[in-house]
ZAMARKE-941226 format. One record per residue (C-alpha): x, z, y. Coordinates in steps of 0.1 Angstrom, whole numbers, plus 2048, in hexadecimal, padded with zeros to 3 digits. Last residue first. Layout:
# ZAMARKE-941226
    x    z    y
    X    Z    Y
...
# end
This chain:
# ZAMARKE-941226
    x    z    y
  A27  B5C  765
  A06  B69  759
  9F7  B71  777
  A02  B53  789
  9F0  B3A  76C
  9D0  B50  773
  9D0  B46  797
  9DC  B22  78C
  9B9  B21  77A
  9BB  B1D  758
  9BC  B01  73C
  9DF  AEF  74A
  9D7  AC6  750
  9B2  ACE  75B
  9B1  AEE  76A
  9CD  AE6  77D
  9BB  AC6  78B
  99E  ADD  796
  9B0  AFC  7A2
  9C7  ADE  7B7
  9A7  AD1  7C3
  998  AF1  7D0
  9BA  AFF  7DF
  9BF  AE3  7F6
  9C2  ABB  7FB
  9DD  AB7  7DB
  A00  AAC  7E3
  A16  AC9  7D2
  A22  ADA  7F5
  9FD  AD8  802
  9EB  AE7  7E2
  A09  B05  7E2
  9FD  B0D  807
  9DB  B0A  7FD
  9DE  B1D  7DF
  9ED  B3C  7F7
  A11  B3E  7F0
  A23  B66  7F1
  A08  B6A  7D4
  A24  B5F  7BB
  A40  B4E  7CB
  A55  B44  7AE
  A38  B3F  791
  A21  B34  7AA
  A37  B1C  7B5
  A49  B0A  796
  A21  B09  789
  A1E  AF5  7A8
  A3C  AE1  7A4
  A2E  AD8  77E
  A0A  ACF  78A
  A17  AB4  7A5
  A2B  AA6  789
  A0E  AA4  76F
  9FB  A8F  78B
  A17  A7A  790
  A1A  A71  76E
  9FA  A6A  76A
  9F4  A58  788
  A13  A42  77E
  A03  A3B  762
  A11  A48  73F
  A23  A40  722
  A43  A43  72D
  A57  A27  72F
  A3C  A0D  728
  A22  A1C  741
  A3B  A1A  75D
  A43  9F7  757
  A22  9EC  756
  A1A  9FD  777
  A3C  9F7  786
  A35  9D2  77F
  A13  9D1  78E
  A20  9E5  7AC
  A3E  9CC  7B5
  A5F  9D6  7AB
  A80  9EC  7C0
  A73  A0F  7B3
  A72  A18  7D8
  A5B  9FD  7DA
  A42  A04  7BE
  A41  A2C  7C7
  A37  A1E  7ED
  A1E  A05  7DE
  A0F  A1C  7C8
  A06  A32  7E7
  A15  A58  7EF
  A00  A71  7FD
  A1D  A88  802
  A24  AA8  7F6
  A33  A99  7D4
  A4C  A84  7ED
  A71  A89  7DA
  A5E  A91  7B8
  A4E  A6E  7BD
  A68  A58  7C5
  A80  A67  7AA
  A61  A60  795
  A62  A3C  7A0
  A88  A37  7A2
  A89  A42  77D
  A6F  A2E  770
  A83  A0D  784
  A9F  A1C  770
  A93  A22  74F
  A81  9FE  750
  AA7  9EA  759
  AAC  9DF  77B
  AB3  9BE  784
  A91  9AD  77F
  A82  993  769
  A5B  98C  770
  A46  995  756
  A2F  985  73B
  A0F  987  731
  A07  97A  717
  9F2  95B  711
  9C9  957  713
  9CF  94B  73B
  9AB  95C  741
  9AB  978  72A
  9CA  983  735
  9C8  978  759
  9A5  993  754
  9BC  9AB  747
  9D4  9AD  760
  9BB  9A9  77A
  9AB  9CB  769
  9CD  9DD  761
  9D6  9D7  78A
  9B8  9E6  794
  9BA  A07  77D
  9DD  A08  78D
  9D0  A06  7AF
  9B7  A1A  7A9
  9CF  A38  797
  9E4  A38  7BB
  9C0  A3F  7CE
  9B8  A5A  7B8
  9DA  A68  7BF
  9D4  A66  7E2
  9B1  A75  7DB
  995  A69  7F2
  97C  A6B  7D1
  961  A51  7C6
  978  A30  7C0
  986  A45  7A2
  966  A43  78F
  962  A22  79A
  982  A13  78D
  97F  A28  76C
  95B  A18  766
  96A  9F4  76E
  985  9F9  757
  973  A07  736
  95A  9EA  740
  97D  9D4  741
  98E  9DF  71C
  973  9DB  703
  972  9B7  70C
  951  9A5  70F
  94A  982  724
  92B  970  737
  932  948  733
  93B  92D  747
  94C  93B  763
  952  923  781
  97C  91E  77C
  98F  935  79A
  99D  94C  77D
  9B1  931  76C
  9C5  92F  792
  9D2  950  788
  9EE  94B  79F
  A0C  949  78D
  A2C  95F  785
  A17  96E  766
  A19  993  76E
  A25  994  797
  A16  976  7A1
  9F3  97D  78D
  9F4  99C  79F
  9F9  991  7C1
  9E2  96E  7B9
  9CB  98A  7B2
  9CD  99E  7CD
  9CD  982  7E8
  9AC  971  7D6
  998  990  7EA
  986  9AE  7D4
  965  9B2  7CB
  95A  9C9  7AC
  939  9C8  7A3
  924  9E3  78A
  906  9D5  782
  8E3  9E4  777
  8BF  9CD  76A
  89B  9D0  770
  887  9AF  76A
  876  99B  782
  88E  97A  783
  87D  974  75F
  892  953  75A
  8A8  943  773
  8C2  946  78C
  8D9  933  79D
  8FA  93D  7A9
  915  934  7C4
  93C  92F  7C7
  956  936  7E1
  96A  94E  7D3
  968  951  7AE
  94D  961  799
  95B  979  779
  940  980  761
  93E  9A0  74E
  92C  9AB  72F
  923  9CF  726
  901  9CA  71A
  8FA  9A3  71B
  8F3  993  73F
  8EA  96A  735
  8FE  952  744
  8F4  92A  74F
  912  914  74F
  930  910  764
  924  90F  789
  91C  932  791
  8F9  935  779
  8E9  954  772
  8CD  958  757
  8B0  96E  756
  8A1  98C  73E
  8BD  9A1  73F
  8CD  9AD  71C
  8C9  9CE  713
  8DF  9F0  718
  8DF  9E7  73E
  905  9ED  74C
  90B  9C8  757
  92D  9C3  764
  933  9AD  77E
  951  9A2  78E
  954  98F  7AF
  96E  97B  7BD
  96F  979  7E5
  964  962  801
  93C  95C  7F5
  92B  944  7EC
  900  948  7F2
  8F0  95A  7D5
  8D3  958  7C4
  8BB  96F  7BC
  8AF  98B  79F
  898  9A3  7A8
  897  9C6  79A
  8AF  9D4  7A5
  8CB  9F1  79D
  8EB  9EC  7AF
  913  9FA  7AA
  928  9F1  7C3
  94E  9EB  7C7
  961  9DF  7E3
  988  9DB  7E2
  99D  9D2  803
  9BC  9E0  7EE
  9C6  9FE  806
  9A0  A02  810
  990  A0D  7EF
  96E  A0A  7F1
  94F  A18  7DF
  92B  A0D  7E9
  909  A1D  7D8
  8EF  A03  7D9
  8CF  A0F  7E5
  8CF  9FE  808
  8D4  9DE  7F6
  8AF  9CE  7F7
  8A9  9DE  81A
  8C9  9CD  82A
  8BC  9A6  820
  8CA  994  803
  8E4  979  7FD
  8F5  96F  81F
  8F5  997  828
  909  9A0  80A
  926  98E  808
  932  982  828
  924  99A  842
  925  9BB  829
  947  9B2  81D
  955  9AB  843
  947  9CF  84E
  953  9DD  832
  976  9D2  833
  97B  9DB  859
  972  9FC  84E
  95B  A19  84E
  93F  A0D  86B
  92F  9F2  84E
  922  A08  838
  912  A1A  853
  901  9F8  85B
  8FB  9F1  839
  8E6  A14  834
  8F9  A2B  816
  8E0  A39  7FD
  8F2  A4A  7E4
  8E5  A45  7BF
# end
């Protein structure tokens, strides 16, 4: 696990800094969390950490909703409490905490036990909650009273930090996405009714179409969710749904296969006249390494042997 010191932690953004100050310092000192391994994705003011220890302790409130998924293959050996009832960690459970609200703790506090937390301000979900049940997901401010499984948010959170670990534009577009399924889900589970979309103007095939007009218009660009969601005319939890119901895809996906076709367009046009870089910059990948590795992936050989065979 990386070692990251708070107060380096803390230089990288205006969000780290206030994380770090009003979640973490209140609860424990620096030394107990200078093993945790940070992730952070600035456009959406998300933390995530992942912490081994073998202490549990209370917690002071703090300003953003927390969710914790506990990767230990047994249950823990003490209880948590944020107001609703006391809550046992289970292999693969989850508990969503509030803003604003406190623990206990109790039981064998000396036990070894693994989480995986995602922070994230009340703005972005009463965003998403807006956009996919035109409300603002007040069900989600209750204390929890009880730890919960669905097959659907560990699969979530472990996608969510997976991405949160490259720089990738197009890592950062499947984030978003990733983020917007997980609130989706958890409204889900919390308002237990479908969910159910806003009315627009445009019809699916055309807010689809604007998107991946969007895209092949700015595939050298590091493009953002939000730019593809507003030149689509919707907000980005609606182009995300709608997206995947026209096509079948994410919009990472989809833009990710795009990116891939233009550059097989250019190697088989310009042959060696285009150095991988070159081709890497025009198709909206960082350089010749990544695209080799993405091409890899979505084609079975390198783009060098792809250009020999054309």
């Amino acid at each position: 696990m990386n070692q990251v010191s708070s107060d380096a932690l803390a230089s990288r953004s205006p969000f780290a800094s206030h994380f770090l100050s009003k979640y973490v310092r209140p609860v424990v000192s620096d030394r107990d969390f200078s093993d945790v391994e940070y992730r952070f994705h600035g456009p959406r003011s998300l933390a995530l950490y992942q912490c081994s220890r073998d202490l549990a302790t209370p917690s002071m409130p703090k300003p953003d909703y927390m969710l914790r998924l506990h990767l230990n293959k047994t249950p823990a050996q003490h209880e948590v409490n944020y107001g609703g009832g006391w809550l046992r960690r289970m292999p693969d459970s989850f508990v969503l905490a509030p803003p604003q609200i406190d623990s206990r703790v109790r039981g064998n506090c000396h036990n070894h036990f693994t989480s995986l937390i995602l922070v994230f301000p009340e703005i972005e979900l009463r965003q998403v909650a807006g956009d996919l049940l035109d409300s603002e997901g007040g069900d989600l401010r209750r204390a929890p009273a009880k730890e919960l499984h669905d097959p659907f948010i560990p699969v979530l959170m472990r996608q969510l930090w997976s991405s949160a670990q490259s720089a990738s534009p197009a890592e950062s577009i499947l984030i978003e996405g990733t983020f917007i399924s997980l609130v989706g889900r958890l409204l889900l589970l919390g308002e237990q009714k479908r969910l159910a979309f806003p009315k627009y103007e445009s019809s699916a095939s055309l807010i689809t179409d604007k998107a991946l007009r969007f895209m092949r218009d700015r595939l050298g660009d590091k493009i953002t969710l939000s730019e593809i969601a507003t030149a689509a005319g919707v907000s980005r939890s609606y182009l995300t749904k709608v997206f995947a119901q026209a096509t079948g895809k994410s919009v990472h996906a989809r833009l990710i296969e795009l990116r891939i076709e233009r550059a097989k367009e250019l190697l088989e046009r310009f042959g060696r006249n285009m150095t991988l870089d070159d081709i890497a910059t025009t198709c909206g990948f960082w350089d010749g390494t990544h695209l080799t590795r993405t091409f890899v992936q979505h084609v079975g050989v390198t783009p060098q042997v792809y250009r020999e065979q054309s």
